[in-house]
N, C-alpha and C positions, 0 to 999 in steps of 0.2 A: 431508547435514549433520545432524549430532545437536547438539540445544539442550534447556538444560534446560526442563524440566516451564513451559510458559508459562498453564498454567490463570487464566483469570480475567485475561489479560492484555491489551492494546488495545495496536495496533503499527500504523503509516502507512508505509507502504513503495511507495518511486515506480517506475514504470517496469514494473507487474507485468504486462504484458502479453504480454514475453520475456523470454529470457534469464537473466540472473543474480536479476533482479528477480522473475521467475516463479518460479524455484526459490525465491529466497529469504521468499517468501508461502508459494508450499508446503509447507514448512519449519514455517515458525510457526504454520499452520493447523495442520500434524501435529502441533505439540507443543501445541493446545488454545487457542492466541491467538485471538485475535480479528481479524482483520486489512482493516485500512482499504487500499485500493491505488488509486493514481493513474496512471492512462495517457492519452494522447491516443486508445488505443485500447485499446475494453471487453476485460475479463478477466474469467473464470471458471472457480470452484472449488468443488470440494461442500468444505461445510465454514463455517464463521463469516466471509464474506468478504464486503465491500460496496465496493463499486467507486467512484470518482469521476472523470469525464472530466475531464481538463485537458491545457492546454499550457504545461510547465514552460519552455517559452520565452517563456512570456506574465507578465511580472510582474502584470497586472490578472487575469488571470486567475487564477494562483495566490492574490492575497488573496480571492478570491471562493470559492475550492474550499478554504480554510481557512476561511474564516467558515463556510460551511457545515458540515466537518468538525466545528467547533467547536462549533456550535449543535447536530449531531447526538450525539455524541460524551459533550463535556463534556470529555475527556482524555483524554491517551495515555500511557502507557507506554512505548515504544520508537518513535525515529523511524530508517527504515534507508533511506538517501537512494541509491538504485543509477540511477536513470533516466541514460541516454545518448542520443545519437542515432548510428543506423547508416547509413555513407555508403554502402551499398549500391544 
């Protein structure tokens, strides 16, 4: 996937652990973002990337891994919501 020049960018993307969600971190790591990513389970990338555990089936959960985001952060740039679950 080619994305323009995201230099200087801050991007929350859920689910980066697999899949569409992995790529799609990848992605914007490649093009210089910065990229925040949410899983139930840790992910890692060389490159500008900070992980957060949660469970986006947990609404208490999720305000807790945003306040946090938040307070780390201060803002985002792109939010790209891919998180699924695999009935595997």
């Amino acid at each position: 996937m080619r994305l323009p020049d995201l230099a200087g960018r801050r991007a929350l993307i859920t689910g980066t652990a697999d899949g569409i969600g992995r790529a799609t971190a990848a992605a914007f790591i490649e093009q210089g973002a910065e990229v925040w990513g949410i899983d139930v389970r840790p992910a890692t990338f060389a490159g500008a990337y900070h992980h957060l555990t949660c469970d986006l089936g947990d609404a208490a959960a999720i305000a807790a891994c945003i306040a946090e985001l938040a307070s780390r952060t201060g803002h985002l740039d792109h939010l790209v919501n891919v998180a699924g679950i695999d009935p595997k």
